[in-house]
N, C-alpha and C positions, 0 to 999 in steps of 0.2 A: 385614658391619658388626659391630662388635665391641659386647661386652654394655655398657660405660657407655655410649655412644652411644646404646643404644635404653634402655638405662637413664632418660637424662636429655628423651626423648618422651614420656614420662608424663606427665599432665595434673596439675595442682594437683586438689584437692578443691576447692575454691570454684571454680574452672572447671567441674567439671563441674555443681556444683550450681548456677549460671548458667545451665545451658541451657534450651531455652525449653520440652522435652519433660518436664522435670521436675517443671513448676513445679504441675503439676496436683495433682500426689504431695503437696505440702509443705502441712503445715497449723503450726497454735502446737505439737499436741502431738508430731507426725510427725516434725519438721524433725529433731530429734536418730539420731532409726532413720534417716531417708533420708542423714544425713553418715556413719552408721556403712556401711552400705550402699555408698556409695559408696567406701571406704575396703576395704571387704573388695573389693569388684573391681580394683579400682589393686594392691591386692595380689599379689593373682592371675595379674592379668598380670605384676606385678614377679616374681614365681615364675616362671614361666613363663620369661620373659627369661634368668633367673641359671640356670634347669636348660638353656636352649638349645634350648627347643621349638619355636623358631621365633616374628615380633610380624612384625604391620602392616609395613611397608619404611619409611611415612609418618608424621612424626608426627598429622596430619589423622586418618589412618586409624585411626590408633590411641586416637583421642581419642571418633571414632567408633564403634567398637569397643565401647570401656568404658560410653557412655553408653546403649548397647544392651543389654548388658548388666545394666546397673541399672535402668534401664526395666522389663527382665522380670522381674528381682528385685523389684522393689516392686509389679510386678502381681501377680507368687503372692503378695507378703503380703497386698497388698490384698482377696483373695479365701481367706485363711486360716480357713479353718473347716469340720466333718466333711463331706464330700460323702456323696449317696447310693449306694450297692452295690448292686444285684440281685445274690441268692446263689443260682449256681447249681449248689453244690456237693454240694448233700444234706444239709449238716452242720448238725443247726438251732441246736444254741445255739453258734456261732460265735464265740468270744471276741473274736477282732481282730476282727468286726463287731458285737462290740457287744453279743453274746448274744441274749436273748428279742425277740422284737418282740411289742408290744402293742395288742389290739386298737383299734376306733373308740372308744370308750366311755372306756378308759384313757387315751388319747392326749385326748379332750377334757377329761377329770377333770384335768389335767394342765395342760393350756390355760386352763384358766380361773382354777385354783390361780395360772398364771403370770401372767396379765392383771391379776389384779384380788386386793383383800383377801380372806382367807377367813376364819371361825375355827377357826383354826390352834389356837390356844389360850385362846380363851374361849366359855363358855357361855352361849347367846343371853338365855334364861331369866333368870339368876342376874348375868349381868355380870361374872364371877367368873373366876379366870384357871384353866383346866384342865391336865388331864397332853396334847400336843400327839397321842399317841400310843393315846387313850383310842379310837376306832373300832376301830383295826385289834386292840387288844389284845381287843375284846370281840367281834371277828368271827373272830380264831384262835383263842380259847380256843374259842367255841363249835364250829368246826370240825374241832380237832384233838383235844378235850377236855382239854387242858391247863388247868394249873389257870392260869398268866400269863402273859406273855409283855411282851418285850421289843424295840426293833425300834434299830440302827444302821448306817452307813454300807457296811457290807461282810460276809461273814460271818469273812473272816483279822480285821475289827475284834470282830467278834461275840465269836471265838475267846481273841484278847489281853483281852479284857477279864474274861470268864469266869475265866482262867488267872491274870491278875491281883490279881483280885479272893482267888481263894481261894490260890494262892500265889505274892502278893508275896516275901513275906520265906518262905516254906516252899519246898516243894519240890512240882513237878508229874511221874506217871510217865504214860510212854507206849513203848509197844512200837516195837522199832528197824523191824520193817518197817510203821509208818503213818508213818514220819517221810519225810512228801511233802515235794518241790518243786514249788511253785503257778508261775503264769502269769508271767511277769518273772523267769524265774531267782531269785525268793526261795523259802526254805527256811523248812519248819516249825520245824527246830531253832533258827535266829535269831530267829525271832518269840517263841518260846518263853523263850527266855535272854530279851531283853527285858521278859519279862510277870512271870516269875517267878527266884524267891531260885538258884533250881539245878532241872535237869534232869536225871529218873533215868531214863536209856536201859536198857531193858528188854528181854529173850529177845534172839533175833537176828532177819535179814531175813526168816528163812522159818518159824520154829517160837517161838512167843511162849505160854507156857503160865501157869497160874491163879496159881500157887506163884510165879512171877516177878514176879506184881502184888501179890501177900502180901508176901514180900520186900521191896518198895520200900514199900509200909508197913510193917514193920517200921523200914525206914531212915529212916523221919520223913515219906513221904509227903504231902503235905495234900489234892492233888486226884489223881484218876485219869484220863486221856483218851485216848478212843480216837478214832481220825481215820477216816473214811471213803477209804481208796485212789485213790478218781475214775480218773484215766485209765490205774491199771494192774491185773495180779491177779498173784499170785507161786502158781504151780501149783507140783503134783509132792510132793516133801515137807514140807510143811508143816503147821503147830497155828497154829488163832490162836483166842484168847479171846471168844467170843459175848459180846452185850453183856449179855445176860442173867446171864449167870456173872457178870461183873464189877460189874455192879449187885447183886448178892447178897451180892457179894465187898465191896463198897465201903458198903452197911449194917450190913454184923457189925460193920465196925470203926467206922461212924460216920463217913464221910467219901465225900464228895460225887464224881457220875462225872458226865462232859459227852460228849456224843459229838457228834462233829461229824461228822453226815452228808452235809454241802455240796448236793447236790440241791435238795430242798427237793420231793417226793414226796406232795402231797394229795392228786390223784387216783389211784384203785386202777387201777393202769393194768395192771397181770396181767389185769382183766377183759375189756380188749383186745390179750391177746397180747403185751404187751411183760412179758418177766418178769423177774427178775436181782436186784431189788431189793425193799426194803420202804417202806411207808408210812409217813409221819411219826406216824398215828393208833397203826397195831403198835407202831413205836420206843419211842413215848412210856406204853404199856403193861406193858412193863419194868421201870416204875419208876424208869428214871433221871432223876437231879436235874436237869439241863441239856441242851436238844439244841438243834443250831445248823443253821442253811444258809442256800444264797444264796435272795434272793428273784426274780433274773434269769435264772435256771437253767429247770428245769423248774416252778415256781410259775409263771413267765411274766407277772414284774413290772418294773421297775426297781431296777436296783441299791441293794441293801440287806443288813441280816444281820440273822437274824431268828433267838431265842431261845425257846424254849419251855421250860415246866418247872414245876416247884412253886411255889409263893407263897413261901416264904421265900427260897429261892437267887434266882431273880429279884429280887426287892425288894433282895436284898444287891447285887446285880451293880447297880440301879438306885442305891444310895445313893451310889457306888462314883464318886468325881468325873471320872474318864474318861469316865464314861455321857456328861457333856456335851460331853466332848471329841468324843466319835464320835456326836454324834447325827444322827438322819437328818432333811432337809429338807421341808419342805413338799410340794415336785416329788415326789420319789418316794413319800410318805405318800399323797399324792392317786393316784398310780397305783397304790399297794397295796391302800388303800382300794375300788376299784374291781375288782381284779381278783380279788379275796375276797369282792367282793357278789358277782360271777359265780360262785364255787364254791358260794356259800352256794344261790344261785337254781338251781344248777346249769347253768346256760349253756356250758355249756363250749364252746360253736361258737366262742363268740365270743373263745375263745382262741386267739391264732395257733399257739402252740406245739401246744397237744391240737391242731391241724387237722392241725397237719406230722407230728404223733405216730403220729394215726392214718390217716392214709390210706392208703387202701385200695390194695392192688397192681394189682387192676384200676382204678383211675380213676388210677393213675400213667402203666400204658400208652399207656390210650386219649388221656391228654393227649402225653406222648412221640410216640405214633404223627401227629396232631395238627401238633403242632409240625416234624416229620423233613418230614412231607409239604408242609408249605408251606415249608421250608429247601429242598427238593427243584424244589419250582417258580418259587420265586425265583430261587435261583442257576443253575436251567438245568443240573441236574447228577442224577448217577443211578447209584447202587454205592456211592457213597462214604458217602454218611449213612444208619445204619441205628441201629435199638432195640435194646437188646439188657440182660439181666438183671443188675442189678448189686446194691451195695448202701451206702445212705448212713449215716449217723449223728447220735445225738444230741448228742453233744458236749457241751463242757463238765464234762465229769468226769463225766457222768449215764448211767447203766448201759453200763458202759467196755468190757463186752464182750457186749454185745447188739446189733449192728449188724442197721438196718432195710430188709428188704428193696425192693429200688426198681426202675423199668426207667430205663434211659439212652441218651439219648441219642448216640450216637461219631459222630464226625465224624475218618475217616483222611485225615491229610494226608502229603502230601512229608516227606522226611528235615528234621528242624531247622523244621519250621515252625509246629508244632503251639505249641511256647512263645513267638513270634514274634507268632501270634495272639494267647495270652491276655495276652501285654504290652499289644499295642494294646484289645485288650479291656477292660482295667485302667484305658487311659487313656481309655476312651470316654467321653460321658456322656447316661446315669451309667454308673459304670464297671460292669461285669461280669465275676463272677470263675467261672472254671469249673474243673475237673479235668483232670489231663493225664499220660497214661501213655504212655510210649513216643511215637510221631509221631501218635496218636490223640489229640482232645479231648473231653470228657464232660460233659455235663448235665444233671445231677438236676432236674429239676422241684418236687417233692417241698417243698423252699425258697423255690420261685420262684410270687410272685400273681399269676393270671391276667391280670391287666392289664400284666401284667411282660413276657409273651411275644410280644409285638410288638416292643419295643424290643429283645430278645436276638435277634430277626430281623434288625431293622436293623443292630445293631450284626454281627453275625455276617460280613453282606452286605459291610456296608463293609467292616470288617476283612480280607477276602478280597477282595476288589478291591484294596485296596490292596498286600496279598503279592503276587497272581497279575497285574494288569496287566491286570483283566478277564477272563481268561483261566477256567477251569471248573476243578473240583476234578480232573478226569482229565488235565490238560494237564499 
């Protein structure tokens, strides 16, 4: 059958949207997405036809076909919104899932913000309209001894605004190796050209010395910033400028340092073992004017960027009419609000991130051990799943080369099946992401709430029935 012939088997769009499976789909506001919809599958198949991929013989069939097709297309939109992940990778602050998870308390603080009015910005007392941002500034100051603080939608917004603020029309320097690329393929260097007048790239990638940041004040300087590396370290030969020098460096001449630490570092967690980094209490001990980080990070909030620093440079960066461009939401004020009573009470249980922080290598096993053993008696299989010593991570650019030790999970499979699995694992639900090296699959616990490990049984189970045909991991 040659291509205009099955060319002119295509159905109208108003025949399809006629049909009587559709008609559930169409609302007043719908009906436009469902003809667009309909339009990209008629396509499709026109595509198809003109490449020679082979259509239906029938025009019936082919009409069939398409309405099938838009059916399942308007079901995934129908059901378009974040599903849930069990993480069972070890990696806690997970970017593509979303980063921190927060505890009960957070998550209600949150709920209630979302249900109902709160004062957001007025004072019960007085009837008087308030700063929206007045709790949390009076619960990091006292935590971190900072003398203000400042709270906005992200810390890269934290950062543009800071840079902004002090040079629009001047000039910002920062050493050529802190000049990161964050999470989406953007670059610090374009964030920066955006925020400010010029950009003076400073030392090179490995050796960035004192005299180099003298230099760029000399050249007109107005702010100085050093960036925290997050997820990498440049060993072997290299200088780089302690922030202390540079805060020393940056009062002789009267001119303001920000460092942008990105973590976000409250608890002294050196006192458990994890070490590599510093506190936001030390940092800001230095004397520097401005320091920045996420608050989804290792703070273990909801997305935010969060400013510490003097009272003057704060109060400038707040005058500064971007502050309302980037302000942050009620949603996440109510969860910062709450997860800063818990450092203040000291609670820290109740933070998911401190649990997955610190857990302990012995209660990693014993749950590993645990889990293998009922994997072992469910699927009727024995050699193949064993524990064995690994190691997971914090993630999210927070101490980038500190990896924490964990036990894991493996599960050896057949050649090519191993990623075959975590596909269908992906699509389970909820979906379940795991580790996968070579024909071997891996799961940290570490990530994963006890009430989680039933469902990565099940999911496991089926998944493996459905590769093997029933069949046992030895077959």
């Amino acid at each position: 059958m040659d291509i205009q012939s099955s060319l002119k088997k295509l159905p109208s769009v108003e025949a399809v949207l006629e049909n009587d499976r559709l008609r559930e789909f169409i609302t007043p506001l719908s009906r436009r997405g469902v003809i667009r919809i309909i339009r990209e599958n008629i396509d499709h198949h026109r595509k198809l036809i003109l490449r020679g991929d082979g259509s239906p013989a029938g025009k019936n069939d082919l009409f069939a076909r398409i309405v099938e097709d838009t059916v399942r297309s308007l079901e995934e939109v129908s059901d378009l919104r974040q599903k849930r992940v069990i993480n069972a990778t070890g990696v806690i602050l997970h970017t593509n899932l979303g980063r921190a998870l927060m505890g009960e308390e957070a998550c209600a603080a949150v709920r209630e913000a979302a249900s109902g009015y709160v004062d957001l910005e007025m004072d019960m007392s007085s009837g008087q309209r308030v700063n929206r941002m007045r709790r949390v500034i009076r619960l990091l100051t006292l935590l971190t001894g900072a003398e203000d603080a400042l709270v906005v939608n992200n810390n890269a917004a934290a950062v543009f605004l800071a840079v902004n603020t002090y040079a629009r029309k001047g000039r910002v320097a920062i050493s050529r190796g802190e000049l990161v690329e964050i999470g989406g393929s953007f670059r610090l260097p374009e964030i920066l050209s955006a925020a400010a007048g010029e950009v003076l790239e400073i030392g090179t990638t490995n050796r960035t010395h004192l005299e180099d940041y003298a230099r760029a004040l000399d050249e007109g300087a107005s702010l100085l910033l050093k960036v925290h590396t997050s997820n990498y370290r440049v060993v072997g030969f290299t200088n780089q400028v302690s922030l202390k020098e540079l805060v020393e460096l940056g009062k002789s001449r009267q001119v303001p340092v920000i460092y942008d630490q990105g973590s976000g570092i409250i608890y002294p967690y050196a006192s458990a073992g994890i070490e590599g980094e510093e506190d936001i209490q030390s940092l800001l001990e230095t004397g520097v004017d401005m320091l920045s980080f996420s608050a989804d990070k290792v703070l273990g909030s909801a997305q935010a960027g969060i400013l510490l620093g003097g009272s003057t440079p704060i109060a400038r960066l707040r005058s500064n009419h971007l502050s309302r461009v980037l302000r942050v939401d009620k949603l996440s004020l109510a969860a910062l609000e709450q997860v800063l009573i818990h450092y203040w009470r000291g609670e820290f249980d109740r933070l998911p991130v401190w649990r997955m922080m610190t857990a302990d290598i012995d209660s990693l096993r014993i749950r590993a051990e645990h889990l293998a053993d009922r994997l072992r008696s469910g699927l009727g299989k024995e050699g193949k799943i064993s524990v064995v010593a690994g190691e997971g991570s914090i993630g999210g650019g927070s101490f980038p080369i500190n990896p924490l030790p964990s036990m894991l999970i493996r599960i050896n499979l057949s050649a090519g099946m191993a990623e075959k699995l975590s596909l269908l694992l992906r699509r389970s639900k909820p979906a379940i992401l795991v580790r996968i090296k070579g024909d071997s699959l891996y799961l940290d616990l570490r990530t994963v709430d006890e009430d989680d490990v039933k469902l990565i049984q099940d999911g496991l189970e089926e998944g493996l029935r459905i590769l093997l045909g029933g069949s046992d991991l030895n077959g």
